[in-house]
C-alpha positions as CSV (number, residue, x, y, z in Angstrom):
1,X,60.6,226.6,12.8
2,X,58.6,228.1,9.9
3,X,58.7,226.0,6.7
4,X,57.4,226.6,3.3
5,X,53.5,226.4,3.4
6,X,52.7,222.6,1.1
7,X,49.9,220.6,0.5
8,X,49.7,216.9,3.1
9,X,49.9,214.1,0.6
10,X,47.4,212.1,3.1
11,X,44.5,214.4,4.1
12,X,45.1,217.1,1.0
13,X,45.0,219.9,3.2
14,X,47.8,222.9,3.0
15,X,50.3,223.0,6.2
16,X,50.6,226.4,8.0
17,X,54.7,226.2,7.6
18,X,55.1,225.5,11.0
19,X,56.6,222.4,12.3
20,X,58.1,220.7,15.0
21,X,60.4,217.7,15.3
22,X,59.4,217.1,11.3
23,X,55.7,217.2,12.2
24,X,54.0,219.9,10.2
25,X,50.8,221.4,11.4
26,X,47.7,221.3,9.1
27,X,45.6,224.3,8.1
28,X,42.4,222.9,9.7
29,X,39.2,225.1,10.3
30,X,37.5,224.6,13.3
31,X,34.3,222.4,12.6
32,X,30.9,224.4,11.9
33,X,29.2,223.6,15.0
34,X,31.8,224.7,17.1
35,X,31.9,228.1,15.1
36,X,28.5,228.5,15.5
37,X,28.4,227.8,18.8
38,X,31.2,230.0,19.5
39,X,29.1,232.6,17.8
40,X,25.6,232.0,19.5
41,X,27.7,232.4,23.0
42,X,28.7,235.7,22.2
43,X,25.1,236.8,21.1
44,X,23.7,235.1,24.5
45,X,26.1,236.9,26.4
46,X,25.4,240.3,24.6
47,X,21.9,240.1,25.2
48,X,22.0,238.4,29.0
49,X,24.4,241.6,29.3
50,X,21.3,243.9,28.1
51,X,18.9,242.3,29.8
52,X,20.1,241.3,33.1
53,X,22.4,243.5,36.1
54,X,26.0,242.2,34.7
55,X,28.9,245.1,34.9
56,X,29.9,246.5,38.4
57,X,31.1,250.1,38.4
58,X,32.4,251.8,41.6
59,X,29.4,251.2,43.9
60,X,26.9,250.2,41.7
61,X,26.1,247.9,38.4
62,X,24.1,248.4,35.2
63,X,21.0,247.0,36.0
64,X,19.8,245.5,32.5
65,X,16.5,246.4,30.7
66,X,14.6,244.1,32.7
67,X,15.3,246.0,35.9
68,X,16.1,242.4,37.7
69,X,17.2,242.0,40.8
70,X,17.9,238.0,42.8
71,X,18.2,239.9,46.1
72,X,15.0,241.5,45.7
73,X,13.8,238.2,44.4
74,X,15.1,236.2,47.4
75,X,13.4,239.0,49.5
76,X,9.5,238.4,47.8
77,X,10.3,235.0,48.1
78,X,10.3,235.0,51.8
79,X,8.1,237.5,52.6
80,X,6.2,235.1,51.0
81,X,7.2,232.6,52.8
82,X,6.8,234.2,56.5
83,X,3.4,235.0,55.3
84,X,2.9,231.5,54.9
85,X,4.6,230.4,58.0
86,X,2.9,233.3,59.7
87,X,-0.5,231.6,59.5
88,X,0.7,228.5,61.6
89,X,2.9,231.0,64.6
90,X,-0.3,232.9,65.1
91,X,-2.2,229.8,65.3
92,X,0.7,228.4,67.7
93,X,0.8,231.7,69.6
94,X,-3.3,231.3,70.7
95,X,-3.0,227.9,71.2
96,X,-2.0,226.4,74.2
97,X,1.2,224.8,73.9
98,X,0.0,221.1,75.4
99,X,-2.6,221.5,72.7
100,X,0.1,222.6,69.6
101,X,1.8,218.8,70.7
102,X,-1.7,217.3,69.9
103,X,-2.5,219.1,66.2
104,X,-0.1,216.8,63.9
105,X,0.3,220.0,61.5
106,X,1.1,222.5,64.1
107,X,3.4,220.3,66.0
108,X,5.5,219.7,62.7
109,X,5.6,223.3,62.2
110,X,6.4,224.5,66.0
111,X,9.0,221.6,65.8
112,X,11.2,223.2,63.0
113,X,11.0,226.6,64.2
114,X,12.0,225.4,67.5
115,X,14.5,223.5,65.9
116,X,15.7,226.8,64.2
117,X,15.5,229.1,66.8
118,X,17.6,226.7,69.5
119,X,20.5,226.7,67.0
120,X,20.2,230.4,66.5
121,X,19.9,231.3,70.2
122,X,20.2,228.6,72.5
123,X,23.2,226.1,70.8
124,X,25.9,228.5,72.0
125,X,25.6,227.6,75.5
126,X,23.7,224.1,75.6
127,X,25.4,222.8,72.8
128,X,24.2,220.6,69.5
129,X,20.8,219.1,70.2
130,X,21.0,220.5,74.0
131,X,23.9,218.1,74.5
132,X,24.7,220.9,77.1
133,X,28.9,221.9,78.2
134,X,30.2,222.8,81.3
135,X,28.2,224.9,83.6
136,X,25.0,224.5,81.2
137,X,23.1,222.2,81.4
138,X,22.0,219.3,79.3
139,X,18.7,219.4,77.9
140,X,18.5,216.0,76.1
141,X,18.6,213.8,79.1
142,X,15.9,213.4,82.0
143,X,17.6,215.2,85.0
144,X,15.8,219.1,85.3
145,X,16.4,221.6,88.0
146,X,13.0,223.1,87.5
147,X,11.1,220.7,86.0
148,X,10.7,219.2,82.2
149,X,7.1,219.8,81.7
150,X,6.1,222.0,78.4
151,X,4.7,224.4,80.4
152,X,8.1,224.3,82.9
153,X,10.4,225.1,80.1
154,X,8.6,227.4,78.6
155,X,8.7,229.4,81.6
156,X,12.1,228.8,81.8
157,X,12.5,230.3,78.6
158,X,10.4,233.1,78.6
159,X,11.6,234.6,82.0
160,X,15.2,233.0,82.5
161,X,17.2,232.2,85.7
162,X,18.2,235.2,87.7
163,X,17.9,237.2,84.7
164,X,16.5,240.1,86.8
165,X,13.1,239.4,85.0
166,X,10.3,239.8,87.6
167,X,9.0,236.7,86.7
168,X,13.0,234.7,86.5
169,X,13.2,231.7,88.3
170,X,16.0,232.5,90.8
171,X,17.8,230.6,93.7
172,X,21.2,231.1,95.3
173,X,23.4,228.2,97.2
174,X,24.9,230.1,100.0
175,X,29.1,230.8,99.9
176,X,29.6,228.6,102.8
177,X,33.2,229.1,103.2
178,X,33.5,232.6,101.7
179,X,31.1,233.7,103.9
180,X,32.7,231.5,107.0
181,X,29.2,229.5,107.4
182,X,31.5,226.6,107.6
183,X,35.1,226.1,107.9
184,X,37.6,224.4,106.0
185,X,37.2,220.4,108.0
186,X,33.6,220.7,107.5
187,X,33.7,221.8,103.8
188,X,36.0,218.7,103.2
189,X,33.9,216.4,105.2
190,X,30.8,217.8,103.1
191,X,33.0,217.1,100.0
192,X,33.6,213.6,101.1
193,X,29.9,212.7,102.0
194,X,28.7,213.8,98.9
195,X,31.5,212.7,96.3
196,X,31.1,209.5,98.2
197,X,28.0,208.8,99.1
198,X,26.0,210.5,96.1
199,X,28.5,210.7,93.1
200,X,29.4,207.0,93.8
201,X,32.9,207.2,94.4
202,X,32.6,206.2,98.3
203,X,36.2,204.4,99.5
204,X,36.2,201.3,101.6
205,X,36.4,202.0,105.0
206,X,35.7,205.9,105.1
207,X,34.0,207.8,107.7
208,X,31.9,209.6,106.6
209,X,29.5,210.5,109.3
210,X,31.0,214.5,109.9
211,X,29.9,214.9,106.0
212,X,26.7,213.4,106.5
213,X,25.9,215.7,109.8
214,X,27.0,219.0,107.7
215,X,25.0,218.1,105.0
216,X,21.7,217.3,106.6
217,X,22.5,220.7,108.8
218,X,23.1,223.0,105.8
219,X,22.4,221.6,102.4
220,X,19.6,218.7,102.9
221,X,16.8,221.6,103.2
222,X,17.4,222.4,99.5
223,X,19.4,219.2,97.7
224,X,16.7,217.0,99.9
225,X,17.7,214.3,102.7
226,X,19.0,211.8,100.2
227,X,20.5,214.0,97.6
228,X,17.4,213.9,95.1
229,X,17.2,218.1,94.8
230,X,14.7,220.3,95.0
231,X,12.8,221.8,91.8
232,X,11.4,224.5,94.1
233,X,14.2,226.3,94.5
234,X,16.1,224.7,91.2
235,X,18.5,222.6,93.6
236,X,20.3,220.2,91.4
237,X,19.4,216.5,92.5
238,X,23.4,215.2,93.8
239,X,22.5,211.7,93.6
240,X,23.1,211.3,90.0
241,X,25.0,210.7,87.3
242,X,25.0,213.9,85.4
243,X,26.5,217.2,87.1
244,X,26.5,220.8,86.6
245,X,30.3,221.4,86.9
246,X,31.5,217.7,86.8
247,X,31.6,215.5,89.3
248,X,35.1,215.9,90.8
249,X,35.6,216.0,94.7
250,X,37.9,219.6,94.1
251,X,34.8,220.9,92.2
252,X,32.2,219.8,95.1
253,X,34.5,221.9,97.0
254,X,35.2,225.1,94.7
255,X,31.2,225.1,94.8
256,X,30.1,224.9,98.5
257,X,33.1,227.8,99.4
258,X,31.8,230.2,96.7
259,X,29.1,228.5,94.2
260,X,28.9,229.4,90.9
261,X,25.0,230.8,90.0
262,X,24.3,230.6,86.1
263,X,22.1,233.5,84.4
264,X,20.1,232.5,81.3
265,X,18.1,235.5,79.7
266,X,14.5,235.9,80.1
267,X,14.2,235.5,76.2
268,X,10.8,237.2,76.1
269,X,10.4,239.7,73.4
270,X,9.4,242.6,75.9
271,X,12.3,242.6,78.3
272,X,15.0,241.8,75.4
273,X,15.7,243.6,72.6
274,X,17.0,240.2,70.3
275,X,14.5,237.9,72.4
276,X,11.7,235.8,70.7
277,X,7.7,236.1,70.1
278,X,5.4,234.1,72.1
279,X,5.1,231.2,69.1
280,X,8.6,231.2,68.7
281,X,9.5,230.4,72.6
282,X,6.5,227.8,72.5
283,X,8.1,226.4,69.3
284,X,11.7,226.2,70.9
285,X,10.2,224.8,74.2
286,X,8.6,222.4,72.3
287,X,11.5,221.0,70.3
288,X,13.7,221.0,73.7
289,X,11.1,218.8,75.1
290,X,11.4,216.2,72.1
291,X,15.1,216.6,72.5
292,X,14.9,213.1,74.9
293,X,14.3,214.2,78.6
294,X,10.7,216.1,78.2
295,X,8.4,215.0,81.2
C-alpha cells in the first residue's frame, strides 16, 4: 500500500511510497546505457521502417524508400544461379550420357540434379533412394526388368512402360484364368511350382511336376526355362529374392488369373506437359544408376 515517499538510510535514494510486506521500492532510474539503447532502437526501427517494406495494408505494404524487395532478391538470386547451372545441363544435354559419368565436374553436377529431380518426380512411387513399395519397383538393388545400363534407364525414363508413348517399353502377362487360358488346378499347380521351386519355399515331399508342365507350356517363353526372366519383353526374373507384388503363393495366384501391368510416364518433355528436359532425365538416370544396382 502507498506510503509516504522517504529517503533509504543505506543507498540515499528517495522510495516511491510503495511497499510490500515492509519492503519499500526505491526510486531508481534505469542505467544510461540501457536508456540509450532503448532510444537508438526506436530510431533504428523508424528509419528500417522508412527504408525497408515494413507495414501491411489490405493487400499490399509500404514499400520503403529503398524500393526493396527479398522476393525479388531470391528471384535474381536464382536466375542467377540457373544461369550458372545452365552452362553444365547444356553441356550434359550434348554429351553422351556414358561420357557425362567420365567428366568428374559434369558427373557431380548431373548427380545432384538427378538427385533433385528423383525426389521431385520419381520418390512418390519408388520410394527414398529408389528403395521401391509395393508394385514399384526397387531401383537400388541389381534385379531390372529391362536392363540397368545408363543408356537402359534412360530409355526407361524418357519413354515409360505402357505409357502409350510410341517409343514406351510395353509387355502384357496374359489373364490366364480370366481369360480361361487355364483353369483353376492348373493355376494352383502353377502357383505351387513357382512359389516352390523359384521363391524357395518348396515343402518336403511335394509334387510338383503339373506346375512344372504348365509353366514350361505357358509362362517359360517369357519368365525363361529356369525362372531367370526375360528383359526383352520386361518379364520379371521368378527366381529371386526380390518380387514385384511380394512373394506370397495367394499373390502368384491373384497375378497369373488377372496380372497387374504397371504404367510409368514417358517423362519426356514433349509428350508431358510436367515432364523433364533431355539433361535433366540424363541427370536422374544417372543418379538411379549410382543408387546400388546400375549395370
Amino acid at each position: 500500500m502507498p506510503t509516504k515517499i522517504e529517503k533509504d538510510a543505506i543507498s540515499g535514494r528517495e522510495t516511491t511510497g510503495h511497499e510490500w510486506d515492509g519492503l519499500q521500492e526505491l526510486d531508481t532510474p534505469a542505467p544510461k546505457w540501457w536508456l540509450y539503447t532503448f532510444i537508438a532502437c526506436i530510431i533504428f526501427a523508424v528509419v528500417y521502417m522508412a527504408l525497408f517494406p515494413a507495414i501491411p495494408y489490405g493487400r499490399d505494404y509500404t514499400r520503403g524508400l529503398l524500393n526493396m524487395s527479398s522476393r525479388v532478391a531470391v528471384d535474381d538470386d536464382v536466375k542467377a544461379l540457373e544461369a550458372q547451372r545452365a552452362v553444365f545441363m547444356d553441356k550434359i544435354k550434348t554429351t553422351p550420357i556414358e561420357q557425362v559419368k567420365d567428366d568428374p565436374q559434369l558427373l557431380a553436377v548431373a548427380t545432384a540434379a538427378g538427385r533433385i529431380a528423383f525426389a521431385n518426380n520419381c520418390q512418390p512411387c519408388h520410394g527414398a533412394g529408389g528403395a521401391g513399395r509395393t508394385g514399384y519397383p526397387s531401383l537400388a538393388d541389381d534385379t531390372w526388368l529391362w536392363g540397368g545400363t545408363l543408356a537402359d534407364i534412360q530409355q526407361t525414363i524418357t519413354h515409360g512402360i505402357r505409357s502409350g508413348d510410341d517409343k514406351a517399353r510395353g509387355s502384357a502377362m496374359p489373364g490366364f484364368g480370366i481369360n480361361s487360358l487355364l483353369n483353376a488346378a492348373q493355376i494352383d499347380a502353377v502357383a505351387d511350382y513357382v512359389w516352390g521351386a523359384f521363391y524357395g519355399h518348396a515343402v518336403a515331399g511335394q509334387d510338383l511336376s503339373k506346375g512344372q508342365a504348365v509353366f514350361a507350356e505357358n509362362c517359360a517363353v517369357c519368365h525363361g526355362a529356369n525362372g531367370e526372366g526375360g528383359r526383352t519383353v520386361g518379364a520379371p526374373p521368378l527366381k529371386s529374392a526380390i518380387h514385384l507384388y511380394g512373394d506370397a503363393r495367394e499373390t502368384i495366384v491373384a497375378q497369373v488369373t488377372n496380372p497387374r501391368l504397371g504404367v510409368m510416364p514417358a517423362w519426356e518433355k514433349k509428350t508431358n506437359t510436367t515432364g523433364l528436359d533431355e539433361a535433366t532425365i540424363k541427370s536422374v538416370a544417372i543418379y538411379v544408376h549410382a543408387l546400388g544396382g546400375g549395370e
